[in-house]
C-alpha positions as a printed Julia matrix, in Angstrom:
360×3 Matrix{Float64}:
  98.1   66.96  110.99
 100.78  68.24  108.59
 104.25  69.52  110.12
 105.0   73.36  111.0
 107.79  74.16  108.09
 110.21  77.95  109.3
 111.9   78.98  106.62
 114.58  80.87  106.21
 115.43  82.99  103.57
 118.52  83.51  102.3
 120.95  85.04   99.38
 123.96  84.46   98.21
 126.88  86.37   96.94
 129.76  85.03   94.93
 127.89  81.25   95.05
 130.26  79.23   93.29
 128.24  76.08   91.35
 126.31  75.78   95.24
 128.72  74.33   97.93
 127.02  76.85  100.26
 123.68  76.38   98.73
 123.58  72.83   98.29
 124.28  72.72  102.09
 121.6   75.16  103.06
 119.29  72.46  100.94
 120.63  69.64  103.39
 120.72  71.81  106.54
 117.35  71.36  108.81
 116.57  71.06  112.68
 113.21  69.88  114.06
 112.25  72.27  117.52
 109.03  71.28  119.36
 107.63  69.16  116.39
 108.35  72.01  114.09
 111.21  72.14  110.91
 113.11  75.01  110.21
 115.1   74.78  107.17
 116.5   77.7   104.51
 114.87  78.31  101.36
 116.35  79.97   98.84
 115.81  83.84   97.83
 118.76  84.83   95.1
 121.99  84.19   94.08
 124.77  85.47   92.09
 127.84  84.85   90.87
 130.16  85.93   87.67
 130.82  82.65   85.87
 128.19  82.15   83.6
 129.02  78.14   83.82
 128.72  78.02   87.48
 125.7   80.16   87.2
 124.07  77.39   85.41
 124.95  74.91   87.41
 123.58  76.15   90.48
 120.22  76.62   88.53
 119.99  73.27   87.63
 121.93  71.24   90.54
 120.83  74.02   93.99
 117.63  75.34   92.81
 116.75  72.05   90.5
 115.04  74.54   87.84
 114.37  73.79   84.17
 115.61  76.49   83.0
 119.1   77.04   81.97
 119.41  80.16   83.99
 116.92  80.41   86.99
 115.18  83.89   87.42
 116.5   83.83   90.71
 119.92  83.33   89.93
 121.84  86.9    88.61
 125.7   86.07   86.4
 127.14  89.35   86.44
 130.32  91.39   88.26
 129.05  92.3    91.55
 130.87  95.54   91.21
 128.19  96.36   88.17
 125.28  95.05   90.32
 122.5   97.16   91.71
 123.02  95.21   95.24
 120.5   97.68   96.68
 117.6   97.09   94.55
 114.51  95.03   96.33
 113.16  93.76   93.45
 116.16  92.05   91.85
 117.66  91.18   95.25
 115.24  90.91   97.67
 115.18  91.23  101.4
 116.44  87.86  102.93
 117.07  86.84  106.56
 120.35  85.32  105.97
 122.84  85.68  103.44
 125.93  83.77  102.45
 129.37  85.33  100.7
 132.61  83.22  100.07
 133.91  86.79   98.65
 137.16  85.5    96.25
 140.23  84.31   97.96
 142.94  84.38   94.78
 144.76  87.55   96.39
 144.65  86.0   100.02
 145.2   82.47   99.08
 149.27  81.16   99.77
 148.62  79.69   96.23
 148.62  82.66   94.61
 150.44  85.9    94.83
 148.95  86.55   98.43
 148.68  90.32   97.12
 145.77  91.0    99.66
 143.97  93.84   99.83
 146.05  95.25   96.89
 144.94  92.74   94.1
 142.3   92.93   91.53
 140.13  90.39   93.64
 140.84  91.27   97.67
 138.68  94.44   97.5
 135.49  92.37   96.57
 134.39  91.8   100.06
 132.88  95.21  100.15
 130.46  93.88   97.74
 129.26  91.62  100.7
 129.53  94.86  102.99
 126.77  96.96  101.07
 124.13  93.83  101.24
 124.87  94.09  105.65
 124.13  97.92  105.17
 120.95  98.21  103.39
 118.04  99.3   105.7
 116.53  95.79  105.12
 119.87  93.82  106.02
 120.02  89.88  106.91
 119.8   88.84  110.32
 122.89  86.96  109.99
 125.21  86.1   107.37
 128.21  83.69  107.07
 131.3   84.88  105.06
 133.97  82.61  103.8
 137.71  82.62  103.11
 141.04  80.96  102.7
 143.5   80.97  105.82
 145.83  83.5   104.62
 143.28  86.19  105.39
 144.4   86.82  108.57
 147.89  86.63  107.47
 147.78  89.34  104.19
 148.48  93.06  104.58
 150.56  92.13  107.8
 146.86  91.13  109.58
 145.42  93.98  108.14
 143.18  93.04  105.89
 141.52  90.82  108.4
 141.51  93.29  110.61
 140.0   95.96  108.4
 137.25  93.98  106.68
 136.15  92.3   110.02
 135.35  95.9   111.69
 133.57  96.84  108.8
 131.11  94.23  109.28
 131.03  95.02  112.88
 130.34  98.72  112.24
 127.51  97.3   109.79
 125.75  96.14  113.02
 126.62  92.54  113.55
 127.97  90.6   116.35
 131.21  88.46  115.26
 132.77  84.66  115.73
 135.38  83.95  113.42
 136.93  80.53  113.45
 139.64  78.59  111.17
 137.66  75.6   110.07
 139.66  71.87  109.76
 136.51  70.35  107.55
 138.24  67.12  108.12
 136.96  67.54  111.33
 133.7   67.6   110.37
 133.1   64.92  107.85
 135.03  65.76  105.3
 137.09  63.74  103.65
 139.78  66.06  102.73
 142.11  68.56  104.59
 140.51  71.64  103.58
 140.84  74.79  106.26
 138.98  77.69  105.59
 138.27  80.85  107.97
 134.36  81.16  108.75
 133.16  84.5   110.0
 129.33  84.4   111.17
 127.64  87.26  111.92
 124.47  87.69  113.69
 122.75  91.06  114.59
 123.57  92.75  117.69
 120.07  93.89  117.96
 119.19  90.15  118.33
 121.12  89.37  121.43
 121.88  86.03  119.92
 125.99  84.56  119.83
 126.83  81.87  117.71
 129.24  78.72  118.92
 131.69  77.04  116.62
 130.16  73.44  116.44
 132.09  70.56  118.13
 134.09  68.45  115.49
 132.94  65.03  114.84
 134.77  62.29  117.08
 135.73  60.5   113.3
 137.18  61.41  109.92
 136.8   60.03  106.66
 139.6   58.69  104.15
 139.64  59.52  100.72
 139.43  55.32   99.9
 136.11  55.7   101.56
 134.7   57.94   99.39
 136.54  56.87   95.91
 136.06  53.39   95.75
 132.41  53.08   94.29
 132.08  55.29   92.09
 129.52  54.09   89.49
 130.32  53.18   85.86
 127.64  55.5    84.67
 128.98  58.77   86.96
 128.74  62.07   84.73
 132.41  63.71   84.87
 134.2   61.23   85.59
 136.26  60.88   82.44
 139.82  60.57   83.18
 142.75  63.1    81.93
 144.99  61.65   79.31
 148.43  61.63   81.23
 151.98  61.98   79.27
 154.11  58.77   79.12
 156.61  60.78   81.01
 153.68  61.99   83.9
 152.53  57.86   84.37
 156.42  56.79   84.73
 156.68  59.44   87.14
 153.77  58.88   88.85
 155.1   54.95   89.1
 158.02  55.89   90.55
 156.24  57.58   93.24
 154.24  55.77   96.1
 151.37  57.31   98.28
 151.83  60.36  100.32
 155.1   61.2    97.58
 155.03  64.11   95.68
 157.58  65.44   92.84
 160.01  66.46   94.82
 160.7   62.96   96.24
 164.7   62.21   96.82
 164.47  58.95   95.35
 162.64  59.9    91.86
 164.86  59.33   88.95
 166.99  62.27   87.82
 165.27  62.59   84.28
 161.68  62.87   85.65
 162.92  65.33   87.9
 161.75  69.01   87.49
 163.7   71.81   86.56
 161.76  74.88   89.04
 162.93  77.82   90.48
 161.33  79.4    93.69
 158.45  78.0    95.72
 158.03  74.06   95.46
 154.09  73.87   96.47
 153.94  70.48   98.23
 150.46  68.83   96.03
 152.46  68.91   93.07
 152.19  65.42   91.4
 151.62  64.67   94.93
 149.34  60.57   95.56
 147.05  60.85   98.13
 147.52  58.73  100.93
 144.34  56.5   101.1
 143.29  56.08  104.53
 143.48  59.56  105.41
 142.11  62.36  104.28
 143.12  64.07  100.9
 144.79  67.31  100.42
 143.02  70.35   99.52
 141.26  69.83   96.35
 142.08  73.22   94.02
 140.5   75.18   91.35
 143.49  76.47   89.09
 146.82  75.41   88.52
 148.65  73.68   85.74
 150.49  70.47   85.39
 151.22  68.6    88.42
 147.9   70.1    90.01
 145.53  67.8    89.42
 145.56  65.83   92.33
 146.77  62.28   92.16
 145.69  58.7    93.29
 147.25  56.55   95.39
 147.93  53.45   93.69
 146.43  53.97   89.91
 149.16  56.4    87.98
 146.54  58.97   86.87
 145.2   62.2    88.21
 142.21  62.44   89.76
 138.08  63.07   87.5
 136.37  65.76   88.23
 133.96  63.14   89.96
 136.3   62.21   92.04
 137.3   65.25   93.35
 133.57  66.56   93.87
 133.22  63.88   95.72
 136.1   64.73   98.41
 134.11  68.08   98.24
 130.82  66.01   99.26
 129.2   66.53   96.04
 126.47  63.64   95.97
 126.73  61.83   92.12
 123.41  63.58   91.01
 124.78  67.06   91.55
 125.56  67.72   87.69
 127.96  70.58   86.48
 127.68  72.83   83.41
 131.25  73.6    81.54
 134.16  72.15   80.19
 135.95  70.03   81.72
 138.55  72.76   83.26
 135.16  74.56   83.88
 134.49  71.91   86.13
 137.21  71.33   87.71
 137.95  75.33   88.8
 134.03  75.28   89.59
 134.35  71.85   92.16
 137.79  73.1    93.47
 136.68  77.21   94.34
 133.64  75.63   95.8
 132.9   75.28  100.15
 131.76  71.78  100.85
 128.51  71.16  101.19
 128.55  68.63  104.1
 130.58  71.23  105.97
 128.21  74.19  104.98
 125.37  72.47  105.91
 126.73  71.31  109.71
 127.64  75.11  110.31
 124.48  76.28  108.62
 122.3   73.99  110.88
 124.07  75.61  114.39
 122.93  79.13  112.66
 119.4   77.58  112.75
 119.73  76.07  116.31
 121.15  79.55  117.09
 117.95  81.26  116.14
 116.04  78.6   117.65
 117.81  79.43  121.1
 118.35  75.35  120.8
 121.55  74.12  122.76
 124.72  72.3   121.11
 127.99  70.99  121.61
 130.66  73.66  120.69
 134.22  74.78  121.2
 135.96  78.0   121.1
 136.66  79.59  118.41
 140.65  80.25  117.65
 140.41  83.71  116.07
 139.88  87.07  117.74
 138.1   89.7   115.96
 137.75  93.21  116.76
């Protein structure tokens, strides 16, 4: 007698190349000999690259652009049409973090890209909205616009008819092996009666070594980045956990910056922890660095501190690549948040903390 299969359709809003997606894909629970797993309705994004790769490395398709996936400004999209997005039970939207992001100009609400989560706000108000969604960000949300913007785009997806937990994520916490902290907002509807609960962290982390050590000879993008003469006698000079601004570095390999000194720059990771956030932008300096080896870091290397598995392939350039593996959530922390969604609507019980961040 074959197995019960619930699934659970959802959609997806600013994808990325499929952190979220690929981690739906993983998530599953079994409930009284029954699975319940997500399957996947739509999905859009703007990057034509990363629309391709979620095609071929989420939704596995043959085709170079899946029917399901739509590459266009979300601004210009008909978000309220059933037929090119159709009604799903979930839906998932890392809306774009440049103008909240401490990396950037942390314009907020006032920059070209802080607006865009009212993209994500007209799928929760269509008559046939999700049952739940899960919205993604960088931590400086609840710091731009004085709190405000927090504030502000929280309420509206209370006033869209959904029942909050917001929580500051330490995906280190959970598996990852890198310190990446993003803010996770989950919404479920308050028609449902149902409350989310931040899943307990795992009692173990995982060191970058772990996970960079065996990477295969054969491993697509993992060519390495031709480094300047004056960038590998730096990087000599510099021992793990340094960065550039190291007090011992030699006065001619030095640099010569004025204002903020962002602490990854030319920064070695220090192997048996962790690594520091991987990025998706930036220029020299930015790449991410290893610990012993004087060399930046492959693109292959870095997906895999994001938990991209070797067979998930990317479409692009190589910069293509790397903004695509650094803008994306990871997919081993999507999918353990993803599967307490499921146990949620299963009304199965799990370990959980509080969550650290009000919302109105």
């Amino acid at each position: 007698m074959s197995k019960k299969i619930n699934y659970h359709t959802i959609g997806e809003l600013f994808c990325g190349p499929g952190g979220g997606g690929l981690g739906a894909s993983l998530a599953r629970i079994e409930v009284s000999g029954e699975t319940h797993c997500f399957e996947h309705g739509w999905a859009s994004d703007l990057d034509l690259d990363t629309c391709k790769t979620y095609s071929k490395s989420v939704l596995l398709s043959n085709e170079e652009l899946s029917e399901k996936v739509i590459c266009g400004d979300a601004r210009e999209l008909d978000l309220e049409d059933p037929n090119t997005f159709p009604a799903v039970e979930g839906f998932l939207f890392g809306f774009p973090c440049n103008d909240f992001s401490i990396v950037g100009e942390t314009k907020g609400m006032g920059g070209k890209f802080g607006p865009l989560y009212k993209q994500g706000i007209r799928v929760l108000s269509r008559s046939d909205s999700p049952d739940w969604f899960l919205a993604e960000n960088v931590g400086g949300l609840t710091s731009a616009n004085e709190g405000k913007a927090f504030t502000t785009i929280t309420k509206e997806m209370s006033d869209a008819g959904y029942d909050l937990v917001a929580h500051k994520y330490k995906f280190e916490e959970y598996g990852v092996p890198q310190k990446r902290h993003r803010i996770i907002i989950i919404g479920i509807k308050k028609e449902l009666g149902l409350k989310f609960k931040v899943p307990k962290p795992f009692d173990y982390q995982v060191s970058a070594k772990a996970v960079l050590d065996d990477i295969p000879s054969h491993a697509t993008h993992n060519e390495r980045t031709k480094q300047s003469a004056t960038v590998v006698e730096r990087l000599k000079h510099l021992k793990a956990g340094q960065n550039a601004w190291h007090p011992d570095l030699p006065k001619h390999l030095q640099l010569n910056v004025k204002g903020a000194r962002l602490s990854n720059i030319y920064k070695r990771l220090l192997p048996d922890q962790p690594a520091y956030t991987v990025t998706g932008s930036g220029g020299g300096g930015t790449h991410m660095y290893h610990w012993e080896e004087p060399r930046a870091l492959t693109n292959r290397e870095r997906a895999r501190l994001q938990t991209f598995p070797d067979n998930f392939q990317f479409v692009g350039s190589r910069e293509s690549i790397r903004k695509q593996v650094g803008m994306a959530i990871p997919p081993l922390g999507a999918k353990v948040i993803l599967e307490a969604i499921l146990k949620t609507l299963a009304g199965v019980e799990y370990d959980f903390i509080e969550p650290n961040l009000k919302v109105c």
